[in-house]
Structures are given as C-alpha cells and as structure tokens.
N, C-alpha and C positions, 0 to 999 in steps of 0.2 A: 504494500500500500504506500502510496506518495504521500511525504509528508511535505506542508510546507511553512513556508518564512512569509509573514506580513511586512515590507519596508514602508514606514510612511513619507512622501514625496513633498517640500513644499514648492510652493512656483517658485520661489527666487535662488532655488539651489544653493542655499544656505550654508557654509563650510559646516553645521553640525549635522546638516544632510550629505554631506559631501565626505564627512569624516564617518559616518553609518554606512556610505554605500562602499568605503572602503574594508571596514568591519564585516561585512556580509561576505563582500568579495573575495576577502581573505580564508571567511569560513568555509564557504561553497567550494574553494578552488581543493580543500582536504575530506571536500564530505561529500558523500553518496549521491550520484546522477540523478538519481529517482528524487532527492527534493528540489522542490520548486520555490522558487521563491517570485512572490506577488508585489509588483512595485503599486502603489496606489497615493495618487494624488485628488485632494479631497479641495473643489471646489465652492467656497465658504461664501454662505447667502449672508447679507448684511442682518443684524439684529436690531431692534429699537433701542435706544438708546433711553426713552423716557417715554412714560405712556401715554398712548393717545387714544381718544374713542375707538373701543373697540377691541385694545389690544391690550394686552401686559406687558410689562417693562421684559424685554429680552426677547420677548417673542419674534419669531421668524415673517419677516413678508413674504407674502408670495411673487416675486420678484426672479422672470427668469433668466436660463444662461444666457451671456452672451456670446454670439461666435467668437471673439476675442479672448474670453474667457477659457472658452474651449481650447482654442490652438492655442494658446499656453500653455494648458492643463497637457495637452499633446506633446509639444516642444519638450518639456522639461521630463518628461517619462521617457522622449527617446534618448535626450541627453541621457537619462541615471541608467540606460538600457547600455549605451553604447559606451560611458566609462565601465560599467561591469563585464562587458564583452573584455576590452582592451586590459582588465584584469585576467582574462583566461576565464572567464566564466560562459555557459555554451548559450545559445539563445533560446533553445529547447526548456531551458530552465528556467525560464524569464517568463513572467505574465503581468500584463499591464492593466488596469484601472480605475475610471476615472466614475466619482460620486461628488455630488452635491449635496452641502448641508453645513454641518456646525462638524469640524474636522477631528475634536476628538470620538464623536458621536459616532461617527462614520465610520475610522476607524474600525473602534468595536465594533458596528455591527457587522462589516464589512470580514473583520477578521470571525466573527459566530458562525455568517452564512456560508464562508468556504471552510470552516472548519479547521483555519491554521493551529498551527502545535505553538507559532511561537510571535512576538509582535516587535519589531524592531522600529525605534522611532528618536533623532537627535533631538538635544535640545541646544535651544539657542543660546546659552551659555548666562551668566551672572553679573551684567554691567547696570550699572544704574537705571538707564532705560526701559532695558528688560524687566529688571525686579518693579517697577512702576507698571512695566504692561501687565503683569504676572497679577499682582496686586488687584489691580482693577478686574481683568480678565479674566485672570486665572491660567494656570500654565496647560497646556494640552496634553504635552508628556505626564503633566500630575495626572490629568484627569485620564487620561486610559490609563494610566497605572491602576486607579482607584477602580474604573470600572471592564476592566476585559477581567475573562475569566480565565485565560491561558496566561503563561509568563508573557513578563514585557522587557526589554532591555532598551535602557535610554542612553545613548552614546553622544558625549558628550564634548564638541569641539577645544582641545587644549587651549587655554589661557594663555599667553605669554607672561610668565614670570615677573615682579615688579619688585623692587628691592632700591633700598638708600644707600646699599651698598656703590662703592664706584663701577663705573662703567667694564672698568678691564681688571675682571679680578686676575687676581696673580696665579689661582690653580685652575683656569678653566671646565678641567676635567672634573672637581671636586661639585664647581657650581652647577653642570649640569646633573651629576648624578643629586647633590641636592634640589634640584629644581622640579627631576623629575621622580624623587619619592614626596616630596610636598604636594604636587598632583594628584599621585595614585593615594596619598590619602586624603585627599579632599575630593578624589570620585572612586572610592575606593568599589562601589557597585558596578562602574563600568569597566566593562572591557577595551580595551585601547591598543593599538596597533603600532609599534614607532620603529621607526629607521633613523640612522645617524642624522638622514639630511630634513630631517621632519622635526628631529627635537633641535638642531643647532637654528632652523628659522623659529620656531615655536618658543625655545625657550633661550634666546638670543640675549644677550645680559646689555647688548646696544640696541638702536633704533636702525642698523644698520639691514637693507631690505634682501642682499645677498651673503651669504654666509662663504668665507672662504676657504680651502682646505685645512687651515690650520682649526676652524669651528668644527668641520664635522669630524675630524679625524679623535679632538677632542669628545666629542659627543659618542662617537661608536666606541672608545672607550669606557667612559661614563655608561654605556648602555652592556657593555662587554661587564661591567664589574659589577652591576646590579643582576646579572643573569649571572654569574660565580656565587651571588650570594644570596641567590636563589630567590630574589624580587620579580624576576620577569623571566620569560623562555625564551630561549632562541630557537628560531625556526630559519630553515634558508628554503624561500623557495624563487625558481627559475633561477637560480646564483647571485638571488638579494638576499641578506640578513634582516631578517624581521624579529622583534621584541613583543613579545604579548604578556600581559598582566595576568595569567589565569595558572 
C-alpha cells in the first residue's frame, strides 16, 4: 500500500517553504518509490475583518477565484515540483493540488481525504513582524498542528545568528559549531538538513552576502565535529556531505 507525505505550498515560495521542500527531498531521495508525496497549495479566501449585517467577525465571503489567483497557485506547484525533481526525486512520486479556503483548514482536511500518514509544513520563522501576524492571526503551522490527526512536522527556515560579539571572531570554527547547536536547541523538534555552504551563508558572523572558502571550509568542520560528537549525522549523498539533526 502507498503511503504518502502532505507538503504545504505557499505562493511566495517562502525560504521556510523552500527549506521543507529540501527536507522532503532529502527524505524521498533514501525512502521507498511507493511513497508519494502531495504538494498542495491552498488558495486563501479573504475573511471579514469586522462584522457586518449578516455576517460574523471572521466569517468567509463568498468571493471567487480568480484566474490570476489560479496560475499562481499553478506557477508555484511547478516550481516546488521541479526543485524536487532537480533533487533526484522521480515525478511519479509527485502529486499536485490546488484548494480554496482558510489554508490551515485545508490543509487538514485535505490531508483526512487522501488519507496521508504524514503532514509536512514550514514556518515563516520568529521576526517581529511575524510574531504580530501570529498574534492577530494566528500561526497556520500552530493550527494544523492542533488540529490534523496524523503527525505534522514544521520545518523551520535557519535564522542567521546575531551576536555583540565582533564581527571576525578569532576561532571561526568554534562560532559556527556554537551557532549551530544554539539553533538545534531552539528548534530542537525540527528536522534540519545542512551542508558546509548552507551554515557559512546562514550563520555568517558578517553581513557579508558571499561566503569565501576560508567560511565554508570552517563551517564543514564545525559540522565534521558536531557529527564526532554525535549532535548531527553525516550522510553523503551523490558525493555531497549532508548533516541531519535526527
């Protein structure tokens, strides 16, 4: 029997979308042809803001799609199709769809009616911004957490490290391994995928937008010494070194 994987999709392809469709891809590419995994992009109807005759505060209009809306909802389902491909994942394995509604809502039901084993969904990370949308709104990754009734895994796009420390510490290597276990315990439920040249731009101790070989060389061992001490795995796959938290 097929089992499969829910991935939730947003339109703006979000790096904590973008960092789940690498987590999946990573999984898929060591796990069994017979799962399937479900991309779904969940196209979100405006709510009332404040009640008017007739309605309740939050209530749904009936307000429909627009084509615009759609070949978005389209666009961005090929794109997470075709970074997954370019992972080595088969396209046989891949299934696409598109619902309308309140997108944690969808989700769930979405993952009930195909009967997924499992629900993969990023979140958009902990900035000022966010925690006031969160607030107001409510986080979507919370709320299918709260209401699917299969696991959910919420993967979480890396922070860049922020420190009063100076800019160019003296142990390189030391700050990245402490940068990236201050992470893994501040998302200690996710799963996280890293490579040398992923933590030296991620957790980059300058503002600096390209990391030079002297960063990642630091960083892969930093990532080398936390995998000796039994913090993370090494995995090579195609002749890359990959790091996983599990």
């Amino acid at each position: 029997m097929n089992k499969r994987i829910l991935l939730g999709i947003d339109a703006s392809m979000s790096p904590a979308t973008q960092q789940a469709l690498y987590v999946v891809g990573e999984f898929l590419q060591q796990a069994t042809p017979l799962l399937r995994l479900v991309l779904l992009n969940v196209i979100p109807l405006p709510s009332v803001a404040s009640p008017s005759f007739g309605l309740y505060a939050g209530q749904l209009q009936s307000l429909s799609v627009t084509p615009e809306q759609r070949t978005q909802a389209e666009d961005v389902l090929r794109k997470a199709r075709t970074a997954l491909q370019k992972q080595g994942v088969s396209s046989e394995q891949i299934e696409i769809s598109i619902r309308v509604g309140l997108p944690a809502e969808e989700i769930v039901r979405t993952a009930r009616e195909l009967q997924v084993d499992f629900i993969v969904i990023g979140s958009r990370g902990n900035s000022l911004g966010q925690r006031i949308r969160r607030f107001l709104a409510g986080s979507t990754s919370r709320k299918v957490l709260q209401m699917a009734s299969c696991p959910v895994m919420i993967v979480v796009h890396p922070i860049p490290a922020t420190s009063s420390k100076a800019a160019h510490p003296a142990n390189l290597v030391k700050w990245y391994e402490e940068a990236i276990t201050r992470y893994l315990q501040e998302h200690s439920s996710t799963l996280t995928v890293f490579t040398p040249l992923e933590v030296a731009q991620t957790f980059a101790p300058s503002q600096k937008q390209t990391p030079r070989r002297k960063e990642i060389a630091a960083a892969a061992l930093a990532l080398e010494q936390l995998a000796r001490e039994g913090v993370l795995c090494r995995h090579e796959v195609k002749g890359e070194l990959r790091y996983i938290n599990d």
